[in-house]
C-alpha positions in Angstrom: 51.8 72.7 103.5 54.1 73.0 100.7 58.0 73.5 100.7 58.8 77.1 100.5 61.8 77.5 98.3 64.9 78.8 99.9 66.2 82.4 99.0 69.5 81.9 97.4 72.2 83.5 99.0 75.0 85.2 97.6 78.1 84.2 98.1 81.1 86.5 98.9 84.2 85.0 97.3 87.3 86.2 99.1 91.1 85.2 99.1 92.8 85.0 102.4 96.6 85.4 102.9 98.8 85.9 106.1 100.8 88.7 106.9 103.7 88.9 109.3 106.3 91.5 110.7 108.3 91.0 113.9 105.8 89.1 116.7 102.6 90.4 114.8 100.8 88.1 112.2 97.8 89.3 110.3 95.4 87.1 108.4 93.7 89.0 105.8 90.5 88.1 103.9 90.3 90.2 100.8 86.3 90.2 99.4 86.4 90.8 95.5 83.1 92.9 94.7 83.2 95.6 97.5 83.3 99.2 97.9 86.8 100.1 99.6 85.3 99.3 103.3 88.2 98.0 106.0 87.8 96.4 109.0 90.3 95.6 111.4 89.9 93.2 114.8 85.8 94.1 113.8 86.7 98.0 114.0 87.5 100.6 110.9 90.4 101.4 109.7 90.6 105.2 111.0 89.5 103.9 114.2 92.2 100.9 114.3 94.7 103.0 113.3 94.4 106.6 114.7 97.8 107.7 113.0 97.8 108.7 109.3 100.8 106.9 108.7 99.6 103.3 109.6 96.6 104.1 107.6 98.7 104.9 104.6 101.1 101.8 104.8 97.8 99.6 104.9 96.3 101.5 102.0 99.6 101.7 100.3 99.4 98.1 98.5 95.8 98.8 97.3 96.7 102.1 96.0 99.6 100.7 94.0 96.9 98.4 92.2 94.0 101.0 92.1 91.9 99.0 94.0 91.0 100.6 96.9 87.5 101.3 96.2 86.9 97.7 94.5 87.8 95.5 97.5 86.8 94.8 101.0 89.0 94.4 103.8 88.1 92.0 106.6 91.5 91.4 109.1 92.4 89.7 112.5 95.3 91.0 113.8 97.8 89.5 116.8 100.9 90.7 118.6 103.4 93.5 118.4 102.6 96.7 118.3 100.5 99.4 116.4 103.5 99.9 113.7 104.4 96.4 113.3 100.6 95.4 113.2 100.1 97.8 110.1 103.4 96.0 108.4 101.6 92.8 108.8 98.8 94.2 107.5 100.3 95.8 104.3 102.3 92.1 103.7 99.1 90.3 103.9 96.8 92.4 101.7 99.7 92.5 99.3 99.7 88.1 99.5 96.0 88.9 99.0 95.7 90.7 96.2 98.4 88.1 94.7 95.8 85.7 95.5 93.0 87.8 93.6 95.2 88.6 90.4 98.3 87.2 89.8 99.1 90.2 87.0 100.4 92.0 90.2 103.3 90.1 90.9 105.7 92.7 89.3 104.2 95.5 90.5 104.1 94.8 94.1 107.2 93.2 94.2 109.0 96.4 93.0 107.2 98.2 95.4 109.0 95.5 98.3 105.2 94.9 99.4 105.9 90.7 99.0 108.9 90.6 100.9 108.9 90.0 104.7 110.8 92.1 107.2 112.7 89.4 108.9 114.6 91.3 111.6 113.4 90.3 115.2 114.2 91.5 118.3 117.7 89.3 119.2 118.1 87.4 121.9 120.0 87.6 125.2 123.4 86.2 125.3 124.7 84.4 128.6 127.4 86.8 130.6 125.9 89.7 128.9 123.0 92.2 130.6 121.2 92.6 127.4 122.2 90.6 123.7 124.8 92.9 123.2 125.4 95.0 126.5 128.1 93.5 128.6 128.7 94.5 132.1 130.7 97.7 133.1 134.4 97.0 133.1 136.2 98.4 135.8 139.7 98.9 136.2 139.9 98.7 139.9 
């Protein structure tokens, strides 16, 4: 029997980048010829993120660009919670559109989409209760 020839298969170029805010790190694979679909952890974005406002602050950086109906989202996202997850989100589809088109620079770094928030939670302090709290001072 003869060798069938294999059907080609397209490949999906994408540009991964890494997100982070507090404990919660996102790695973000950005897929150039899409149609604006988002998935987070293998769910959609509205059912990731229930609250309009963690929606928005992913969308935000894709917005900025006027890409959000050219790309696809695909995300993994550990740690933290649901607001700092959507931080680390935003940071690392801003890296990734960096990655796509590096044009952007300027306009996502006015927007303060490539810089990471670097407070963290600080740590406890010996003699103290809590970092800062000391113990009640009594007089008597």
């Amino acid at each position: 029997m003869p060798a069938q020839p294999k059907a080609k298969k397209k490949e999906n170029k994408f540009y991964s980048a890494t997100g982070k805010r507090k404990t919660s790190v996102a790695r973000v694979r950005l897929f150039s010829d899409g149609k604006g679909e988002i998935k987070i952890n293998e769910k959609p974005l509205k059912e990731f993120c229930q609250q309009k406002v963690q929606q928005d602050a992913i969308m935000s950086p894709l917005e900025l660009c006027g890409m959000a109906k050219k790309v696809d989202l695909s995300v993994k996202v550990l740690g933290g919670g649901i607001i700092a997850q959507a931080d680390a989100i935003r940071h690392g589809v801003a890296r990734a559109l960096l990655a796509y088109d590096e044009m952007l620079r300027a306009t996502l770094k006015k927007a303060g989409f490539l810089t990471r928030d670097a407070r963290i939670k600080e740590r406890k302090k010996f003699g103290l209760k809590r970092a800062r709290r000391a113990p009640q001072f009594s007089k008597r």
